[in-house]
C-alpha positions in Angstrom: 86.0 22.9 -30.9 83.4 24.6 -28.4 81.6 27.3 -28.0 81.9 29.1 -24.1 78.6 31.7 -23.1 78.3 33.1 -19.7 76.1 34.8 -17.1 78.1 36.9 -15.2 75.2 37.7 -12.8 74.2 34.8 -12.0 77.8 33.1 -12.2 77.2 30.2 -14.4 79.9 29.3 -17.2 78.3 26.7 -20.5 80.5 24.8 -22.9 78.5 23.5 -25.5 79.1 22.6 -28.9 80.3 24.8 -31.6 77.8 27.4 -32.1 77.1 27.7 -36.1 76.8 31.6 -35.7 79.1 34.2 -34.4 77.8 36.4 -31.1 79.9 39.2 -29.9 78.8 37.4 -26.1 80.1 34.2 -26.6 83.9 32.9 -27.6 85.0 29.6 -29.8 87.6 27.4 -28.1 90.1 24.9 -29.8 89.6 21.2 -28.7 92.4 21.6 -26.3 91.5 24.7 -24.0 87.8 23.6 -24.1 88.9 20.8 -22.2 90.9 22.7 -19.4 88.3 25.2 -19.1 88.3 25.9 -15.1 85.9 29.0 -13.7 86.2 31.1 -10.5 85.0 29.6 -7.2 81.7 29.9 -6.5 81.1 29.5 -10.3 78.9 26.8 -11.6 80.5 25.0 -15.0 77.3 23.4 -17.5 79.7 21.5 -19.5 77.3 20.1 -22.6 80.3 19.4 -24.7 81.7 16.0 -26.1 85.1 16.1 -26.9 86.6 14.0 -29.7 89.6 12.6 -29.2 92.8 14.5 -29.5 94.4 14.0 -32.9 97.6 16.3 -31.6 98.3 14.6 -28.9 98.4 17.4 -26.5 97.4 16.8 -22.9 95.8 19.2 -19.9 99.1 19.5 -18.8 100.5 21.6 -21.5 97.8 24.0 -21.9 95.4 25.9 -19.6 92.9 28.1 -19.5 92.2 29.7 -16.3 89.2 32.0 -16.2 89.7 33.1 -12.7 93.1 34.9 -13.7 96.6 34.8 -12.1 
């Protein structure tokens, strides 16, 4: 799992490791959707997570998440 925080303003997305407190600012991801994390263009990604490897065996292509909307 991860933990995503943002700066709108200044349009820069982190992915770090799971924060050990809660934050109304920030949001927990599974393993999976932490991995397929993709921000708007023009958005900078600070991806400081290591992922472990997959124990359900579910790849990118099944899941997702699109921060930039649809």
């Amino acid at each position: 799992m991860a933990t995503l925080s943002y700066a709108y303003a200044d349009g820069i997305v982190w992915l770090q490791e799971l924060s050990a407190e809660a934050h109304p600012m920030v949001h927990d991801l599974c393993r999976l959707h932490a991995s397929t994390v993709r921000v708007p263009l023009g958005w900078e990604l600070r991806d400081e997570w290591s992922p472990v490897a997959a124990s359900s065996g579910a790849g990118p292509e099944q899941a997702s998440l699109d921060l930039i909307g649809a």
